[in-house]
N, C-alpha and C positions, 0 to 999 in steps of 0.2 A: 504493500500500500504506500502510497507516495501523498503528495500535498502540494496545494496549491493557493496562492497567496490571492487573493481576487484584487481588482482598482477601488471596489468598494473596502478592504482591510478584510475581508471575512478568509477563512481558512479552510480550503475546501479538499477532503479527502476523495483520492479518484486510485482506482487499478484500471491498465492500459495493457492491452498488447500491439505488437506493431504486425503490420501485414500488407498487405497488399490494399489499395484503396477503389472505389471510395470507400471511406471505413464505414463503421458502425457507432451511433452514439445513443446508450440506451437513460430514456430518460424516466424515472422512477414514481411515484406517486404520492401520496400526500400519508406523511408520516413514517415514507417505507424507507429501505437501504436499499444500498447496490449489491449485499447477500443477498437478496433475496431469492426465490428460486428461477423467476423469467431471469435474470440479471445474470444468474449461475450459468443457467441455459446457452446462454447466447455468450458471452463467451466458452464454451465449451466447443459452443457453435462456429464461432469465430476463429478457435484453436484449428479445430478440426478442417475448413474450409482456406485457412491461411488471411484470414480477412482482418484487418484493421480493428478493433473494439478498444470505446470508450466507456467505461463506467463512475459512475461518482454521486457522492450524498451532497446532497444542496445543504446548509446550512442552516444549524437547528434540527438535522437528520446526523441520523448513525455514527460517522467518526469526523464529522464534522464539527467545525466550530458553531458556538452562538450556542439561543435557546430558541426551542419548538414555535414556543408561543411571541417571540419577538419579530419572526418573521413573515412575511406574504409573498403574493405571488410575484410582483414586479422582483423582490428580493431573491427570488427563486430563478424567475426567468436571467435575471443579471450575471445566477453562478456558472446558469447554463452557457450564456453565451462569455460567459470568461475564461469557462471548461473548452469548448470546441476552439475559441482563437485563438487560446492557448498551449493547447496539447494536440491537435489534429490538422490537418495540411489538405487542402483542396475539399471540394462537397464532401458531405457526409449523409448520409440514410439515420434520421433519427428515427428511433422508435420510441415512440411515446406509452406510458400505461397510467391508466385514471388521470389524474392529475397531469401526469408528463405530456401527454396529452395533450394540452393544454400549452402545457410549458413548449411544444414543439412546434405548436401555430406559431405561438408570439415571438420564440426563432425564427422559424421562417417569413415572418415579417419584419423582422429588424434586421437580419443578415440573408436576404435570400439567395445572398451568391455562395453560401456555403454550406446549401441543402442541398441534396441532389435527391430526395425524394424521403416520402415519410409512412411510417407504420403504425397505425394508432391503437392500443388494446383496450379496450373498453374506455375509451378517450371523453374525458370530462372537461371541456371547454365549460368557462364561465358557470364551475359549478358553486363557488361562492354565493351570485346572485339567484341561481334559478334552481337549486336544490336547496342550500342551505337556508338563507336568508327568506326567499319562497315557503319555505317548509315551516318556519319558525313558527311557531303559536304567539299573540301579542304578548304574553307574560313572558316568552322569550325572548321575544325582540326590545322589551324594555327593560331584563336585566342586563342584556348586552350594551345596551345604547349609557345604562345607567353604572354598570359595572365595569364595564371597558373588557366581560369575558364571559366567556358561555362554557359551562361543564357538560358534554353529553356521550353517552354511552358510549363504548365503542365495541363490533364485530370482532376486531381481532386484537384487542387489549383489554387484559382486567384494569388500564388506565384509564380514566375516561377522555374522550378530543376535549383539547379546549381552543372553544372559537374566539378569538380576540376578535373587539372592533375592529381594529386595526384591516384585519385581515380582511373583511367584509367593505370596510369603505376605499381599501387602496386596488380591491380587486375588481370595482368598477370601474377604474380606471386601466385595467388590464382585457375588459371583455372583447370578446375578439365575434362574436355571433350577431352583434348590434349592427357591425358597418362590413364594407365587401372582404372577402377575405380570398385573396388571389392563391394558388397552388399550383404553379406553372411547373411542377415534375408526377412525377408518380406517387400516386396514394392508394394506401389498403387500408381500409377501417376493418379491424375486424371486433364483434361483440357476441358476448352471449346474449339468451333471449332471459335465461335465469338470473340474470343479474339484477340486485337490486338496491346495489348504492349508484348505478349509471343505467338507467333504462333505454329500450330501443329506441324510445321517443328521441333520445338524446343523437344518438348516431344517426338516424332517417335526417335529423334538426340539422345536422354537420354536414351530412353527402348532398343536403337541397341546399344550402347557403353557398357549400363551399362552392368558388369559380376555379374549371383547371379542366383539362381536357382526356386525361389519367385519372379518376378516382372513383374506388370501387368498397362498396360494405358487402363482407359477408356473415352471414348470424349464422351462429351456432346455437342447436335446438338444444336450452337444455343446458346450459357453459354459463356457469356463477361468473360475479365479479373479479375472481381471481385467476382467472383463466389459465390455471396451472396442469389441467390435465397431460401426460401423452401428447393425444392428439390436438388438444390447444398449443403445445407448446412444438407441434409439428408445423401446426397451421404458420405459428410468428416467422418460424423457419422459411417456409413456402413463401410467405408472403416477402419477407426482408429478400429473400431469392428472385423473384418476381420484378420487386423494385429495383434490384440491381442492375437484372437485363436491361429491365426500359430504360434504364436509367443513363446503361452506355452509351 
């Protein structure tokens, strides 16, 4: 594991192989690590194909610097694109998951000479405003607005999320589904139908907005939020393989 100094001061943990490009930069989701098991995957994947891969925890994640709760998404998007100018050379095929997702539009709009095409797994654009905030109950939205933090359950921690203000009013300034959102290389969304922290609604909402002349969703019948099965994690394969060729 190696480190990386960001412009903003933040200090950001990444593991790299080198290979043949364009590489790969896998972008992670909201609370998770670059352990994680897609993250393991694909570099494995990467080993085995000789292919370029980037991995790394955003800040306030994993072996990162900072804390959870002091961060958002422009904070996010910032490591990302400090991570790729700094440690990768020519386009790259992001693959996005929940969150990263997200994180991978707002790269591809702020550097788009150094995408070469993108892979979205159950890709959550703008899910601040229209899941989170949307969802809220008014007793929630007024101990947020009153507290400056929100305590709620989580799926996969006996921890509970906590949603800062913070996070909620700087990520309306990050929404990317409001105004055109251009994708001029290759795109695979791929979602489960079983998911139920990023619904289909959400992915149908991404492949009708987005503009690009390459971009394709396919559901899986049945494939939770985690999309870590086998054959999901065959699909990320097929698909990162997919965008490669169009990509040449």
């Amino acid at each position: 594991m190696d480190h990386l100094e960001t412009p903003q001061g933040r200090r950001i943990a990444y593991r790299q192989r080198a290979g043949q490009g364009p590489g790969v930069v896998f972008l992670g989701g909201f609370k998770s690590d670059m352990e994680g098991t897609k993250a393991a995957h694909l570099d494995a994947f990467a080993a085995r194909t000789g292919r370029a891969f980037l991995r790394f925890d955003y800040s306030g994640h994993g072996s990162s610097s900072g804390a959870f709760e002091e961060g958002a998404i422009g904070d996010w998007a910032e490591d990302a694109a400090a991570a790729i100018s700094a440690l990768t050379e020519g386009p790259q095929v992001l693959v996005g998951s929940s969150m990263g997702g997200w994180i991978s539009l707002l790269t591809a709009r702020a550097m788009p000479d150094r995408v070469a095409g993108l892979v979205g797994v159950a890709a959550a654009p703008d899910f601040t405003e229209d899941s989170m905030w949307a969802g809220f109950s008014e007793e929630e939205r007024a101990t947020l607005l009153r507290d400056g933090r929100l305590a709620l359950p989580s799926d996969y921690s006996e921890e509970p999320y906590v949603i800062t203000r913070r996070l909620i009013e700087e990520g309306r300034d990050r929404l990317v589904l409001r105004q055109p959102l251009a994708l001029p290389f290759p795109v695979r969304l791929l979602q489960g139908t079983a998911d139920t922290d990023v619904p289909v609604s959400v992915a149908l909402r991404l492949l009708d907005h987005a503009e690009g002349a390459d971009i394709r969703l396919t559901l899986v019948k049945g494939a939770d939020h985690r999309f870590s099965t086998p054959d999901c994690l065959s699909l990320i394969e097929r698909a990162i393989e997919e965008v490669l060729a169009r990509a040449g």
